[in-house]
Structures are given as structure tokens and as C-alpha cells.
C-alpha positions in Angstrom: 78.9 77.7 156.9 77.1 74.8 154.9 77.1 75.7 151.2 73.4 76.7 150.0 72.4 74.4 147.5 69.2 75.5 144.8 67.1 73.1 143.1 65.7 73.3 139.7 63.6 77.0 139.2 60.1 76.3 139.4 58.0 77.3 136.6 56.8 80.6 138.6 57.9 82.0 141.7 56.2 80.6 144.9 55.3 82.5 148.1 56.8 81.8 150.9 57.0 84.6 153.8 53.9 85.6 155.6 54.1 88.8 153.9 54.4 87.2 150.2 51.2 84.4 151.6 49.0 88.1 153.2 49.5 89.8 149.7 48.0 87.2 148.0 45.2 86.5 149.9 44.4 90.2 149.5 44.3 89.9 145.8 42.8 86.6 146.3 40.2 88.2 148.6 39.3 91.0 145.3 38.7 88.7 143.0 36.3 86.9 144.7 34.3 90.4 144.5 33.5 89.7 141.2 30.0 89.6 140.6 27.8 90.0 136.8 27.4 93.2 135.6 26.3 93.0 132.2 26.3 91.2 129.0 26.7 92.8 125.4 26.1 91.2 122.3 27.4 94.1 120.5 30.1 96.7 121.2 27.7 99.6 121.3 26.2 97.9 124.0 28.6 97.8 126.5 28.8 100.5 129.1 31.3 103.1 128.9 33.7 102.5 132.2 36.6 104.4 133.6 37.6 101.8 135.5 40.7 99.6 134.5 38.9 96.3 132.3 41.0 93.0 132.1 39.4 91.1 129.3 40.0 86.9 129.4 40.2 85.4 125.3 40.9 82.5 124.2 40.1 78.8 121.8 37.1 77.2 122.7 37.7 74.9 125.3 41.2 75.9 126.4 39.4 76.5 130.1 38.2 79.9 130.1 35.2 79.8 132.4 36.8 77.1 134.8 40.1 79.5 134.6 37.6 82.7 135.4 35.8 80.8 138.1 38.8 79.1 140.2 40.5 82.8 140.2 37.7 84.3 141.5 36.5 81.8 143.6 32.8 80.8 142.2 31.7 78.3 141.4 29.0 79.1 138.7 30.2 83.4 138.0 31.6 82.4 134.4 29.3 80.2 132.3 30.3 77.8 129.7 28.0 76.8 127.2 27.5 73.3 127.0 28.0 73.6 122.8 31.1 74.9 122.7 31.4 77.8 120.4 27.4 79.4 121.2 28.1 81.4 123.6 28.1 84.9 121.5 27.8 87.7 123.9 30.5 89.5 126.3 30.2 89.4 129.4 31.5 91.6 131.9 32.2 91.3 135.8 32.7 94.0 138.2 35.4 93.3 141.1 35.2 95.8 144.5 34.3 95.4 147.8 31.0 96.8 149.3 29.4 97.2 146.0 32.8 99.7 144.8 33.6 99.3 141.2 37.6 99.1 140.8 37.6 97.0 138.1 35.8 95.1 135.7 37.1 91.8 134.0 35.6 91.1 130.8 34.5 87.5 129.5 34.8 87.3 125.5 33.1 84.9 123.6 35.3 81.6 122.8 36.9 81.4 119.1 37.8 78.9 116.8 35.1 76.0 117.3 34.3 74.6 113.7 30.5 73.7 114.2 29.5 76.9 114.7 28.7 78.6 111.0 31.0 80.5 109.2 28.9 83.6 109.2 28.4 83.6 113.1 32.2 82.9 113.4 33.2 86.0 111.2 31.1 88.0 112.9 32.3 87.3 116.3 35.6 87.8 115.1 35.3 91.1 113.7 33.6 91.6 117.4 36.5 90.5 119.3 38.9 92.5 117.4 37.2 96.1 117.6 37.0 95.4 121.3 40.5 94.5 121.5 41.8 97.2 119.3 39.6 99.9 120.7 38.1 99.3 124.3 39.8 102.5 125.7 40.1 101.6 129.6 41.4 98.1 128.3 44.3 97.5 130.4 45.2 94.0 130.2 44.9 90.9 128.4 44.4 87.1 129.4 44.8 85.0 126.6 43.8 81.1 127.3 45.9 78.0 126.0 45.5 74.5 126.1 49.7 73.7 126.4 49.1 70.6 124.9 48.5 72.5 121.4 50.0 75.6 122.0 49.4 78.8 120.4 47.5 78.4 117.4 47.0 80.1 114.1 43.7 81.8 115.6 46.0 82.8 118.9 48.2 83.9 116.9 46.1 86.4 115.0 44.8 87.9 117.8 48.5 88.7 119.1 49.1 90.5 116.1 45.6 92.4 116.8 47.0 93.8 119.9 50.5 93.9 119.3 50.4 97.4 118.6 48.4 98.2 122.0 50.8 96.0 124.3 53.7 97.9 122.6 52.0 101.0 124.1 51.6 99.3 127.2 48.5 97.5 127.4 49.5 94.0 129.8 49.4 90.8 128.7 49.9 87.3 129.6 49.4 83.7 127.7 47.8 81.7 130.4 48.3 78.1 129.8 45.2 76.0 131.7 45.5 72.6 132.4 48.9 72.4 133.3 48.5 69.3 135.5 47.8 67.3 132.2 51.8 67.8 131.6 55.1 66.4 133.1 57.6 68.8 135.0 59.6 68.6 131.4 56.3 69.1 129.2 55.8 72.1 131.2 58.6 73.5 130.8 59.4 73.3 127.9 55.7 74.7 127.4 56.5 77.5 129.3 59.4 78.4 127.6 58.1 78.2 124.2 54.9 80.2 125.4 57.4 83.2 126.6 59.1 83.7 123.3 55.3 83.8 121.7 54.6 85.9 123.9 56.4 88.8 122.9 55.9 91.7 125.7 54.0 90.2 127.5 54.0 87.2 130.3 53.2 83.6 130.2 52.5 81.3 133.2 51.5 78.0 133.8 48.3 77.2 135.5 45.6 74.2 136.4 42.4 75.1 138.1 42.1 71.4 139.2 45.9 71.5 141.1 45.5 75.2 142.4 48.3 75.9 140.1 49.7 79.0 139.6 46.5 81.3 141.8 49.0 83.1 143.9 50.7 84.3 140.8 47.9 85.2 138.8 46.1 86.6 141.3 49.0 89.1 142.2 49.7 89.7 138.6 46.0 90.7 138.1 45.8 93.3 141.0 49.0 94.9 139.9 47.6 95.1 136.7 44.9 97.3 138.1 46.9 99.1 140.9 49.7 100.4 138.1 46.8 101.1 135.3 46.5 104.1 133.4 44.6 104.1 130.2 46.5 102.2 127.6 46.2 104.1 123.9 43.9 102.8 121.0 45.4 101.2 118.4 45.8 103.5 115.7 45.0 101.3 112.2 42.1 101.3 111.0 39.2 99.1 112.6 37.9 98.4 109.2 41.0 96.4 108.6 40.0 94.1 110.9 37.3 92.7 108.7 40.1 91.3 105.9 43.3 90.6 108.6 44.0 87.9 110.1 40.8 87.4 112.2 38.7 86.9 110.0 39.3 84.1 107.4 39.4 81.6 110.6 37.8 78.1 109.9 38.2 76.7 113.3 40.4 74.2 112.2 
């Protein structure tokens, strides 16, 4: 019998039986049931939900919407504003077929642009980090990044806002867009760095212009949801929030 020889790993796991290709397309298939459901500009105005929430953060211009609206298959479902930074209001999609809610996926405002004012930027911040600490059907996080910076200080901070929630067992995986802007060797190396960041959680390359990565995320996602149970609030104080790490950003 010829010897079976392996090429080089690729970055993720492809699908390649019929059965790997149908269970995608299912997930595939639920994601593009996303449709709005509401926007809040404060916490206290977001619905209360017992549904499992999946909330995508991240940088300014690391590819949220575009990330948001290849995944679910829209064009136009995840808006980004054409000053980066303005957008100041979360913004939360329900996903179910037949007008079922089984999930919601949550849209948080981009961080770390430097034109918008310092005030605004605090405030939004301080925002972010309540939700993230305190949302209780939270299940999951999708953090955003640009692979040609990596991580960043801002990134950063917000990891050590939730640490204490994904060492509970909230989900959560660094997402690095624009993945067709690297080599194979960029990439991985990328990738590699990204997983030791990522501490608990998952990272995983992905480009919305190459179809990169969908399957994977897509799966990943629905799992998410399928294996959910409520993940436990953070238990330090939310008032902490206000002089961590969050908020002394400058957006540079």
C-alpha cells in the first residue's frame, strides 16, 4: 500500500465529506435569518432576552460590518458608518427561521478611532464594558482584528474585561478579517501568535473578500448556540470599569 503522504496543516480545518459540506450549509442557512431587531444607545435600553446573544467587538475598521454581513449573507444587515468611529449605538439582530427567535447576535459600536472626542470615546467605553461584563444571556464573543496590527492595547483591554466571564465559560474567538492581505507564512504566523493572545478562547483566520474561513465560523457560531447555557456575570464591580483599562484609551 502507497505510503499516505500530508501536506502542510492548513490554518483551519476544511470540509470535505458531504456530511461536513450539509452541516455547514445548515449553519450557513441560520445565519442568513438574521434580520434587525433593535438598536440601543444605552444598556437600559436593550431588551431583556433569554435567548443565547453572540456580541461581534472590535477596532474601528478591522471589518466588522463586512465580517457581520458576509457570515450572514447580506449585503447591507450590518451598517458601517462612513466616519469611522460615529456609529454609537448597539445594535442587535435576531437569527431563526419563520420569524423564531433562537438567537440574537449583537453589533457593538467600533473602538479606538482617534477623531472622535475623548468624551464620546470614554463614554462608549464604559458602555462596552458593562455590556460585556454584565449582559447575562451573553454567550459568546467575536472579537475583530486587522492581522496586519494585531492585537492592540485597546484589544487587549477588553480581554482582560471578559477574562473573568470566558474563565466561567463564556466562548470566545479573535477573528482576524482580511486575511487575504497576508502570505501563507504571514498567516500563520498571525494565527499562531493570535492563539496564545487568545487565552481560552479560539482564533481563526478569515477574509470576507476570499470566502475564507465561513464554513468554520459559521459552524463555530451555531455550536455556540446549540451548547449555550447562561454564562455567569462577572463578579467585580462595574464601577471599576470606569478607571481600568477601558477607559484611558486615546485611539492611538
Amino acid at each position: 500500500m502507497k505510503a499516505h503522504t500530508s501536506s502542510a496543516p492548513h490554518p483551519y480545518p476544511r470540509h470535505t465529506t458531504k456530511v461536513d459540506a450539509a452541516v455547514a450549509q445548515l449553519a450557513h442557512n441560520w445565519l442568513h435569518t438574521a434580520r434587525f431587531l433593535t438598536e440601543a444607545p444605552q444598556l437600559q435600553h436593550l431588551p431583556t432576552l433569554d435567548v443565547p446573544e453572540i456580541a461581534f467587538v472590535g477596532r474601528s475598521n478591522a471589518g466588522k460590518s463586512t465580517s457581520i454581513n458576509t457570515l450572514t449573507q447580506q449585503k447591507r444587515l450590518a451598517f458601517a458608518s462612513k466616519t469611522p468611529g460615529r456609529t454609537q449605538s448597539i445594535n442587535l439582530f435576531a437569527l431563526g427561521k419563520q420569524g423564531a427567535v433562537d438567537a440574537v447576535l449583537a453589533d457593538l459600536p467600533g473602538y479606538g478611532y482617534a477623531a472622535v472626542p475623548q468624551e464620546a470615546k470614554r463614554r462608549w467605553q464604559q458602555v462596552m464594558a458593562n455590556y460585556l461584563v454584565s449582559r447575562p444571556n451573553l454567550c459568546g464573543v467575536v472579537l475583530l482584528c486587522d492581522p496586519r496590527l494585531g492585537l492592540t492595547e485597546l484589544d487587549e483591554a477588553l480581554l482582560e474585561i471578559i477574562r473573568p466571564r470566558v474563565e466561567e465559560g463564556l466562548q470566545f474567538l479573535v477573528l482576524l478579517t482580511k486575511a487575504d492581505k497576508l502570505s501563507r507564512t504571514e498567516a500563520q504566523k498571525a494565527l499562531s501568535i493570535a492563539k496564545l493572545q487568545a487565552g481560552g478562547g479560539k482564533a481563526m483566520l478569515f477574509s470576507a473578500l476570499k470566502k475564507q474561513g465561513l464554513d468554520d465560523v459559521a459552524l463555530l457560531l451555531r455550536s455556540w448556540v446549540d451548547n449555550a447555557t447562561p454564562a455567569p456575570e462577572a463578579t467585580s464591580d462595574l464601577n471599576d470599569a470606569d478607571t481600568g483599562p477601558v477607559a484611558p484609551v486615546d485611539g492611538s
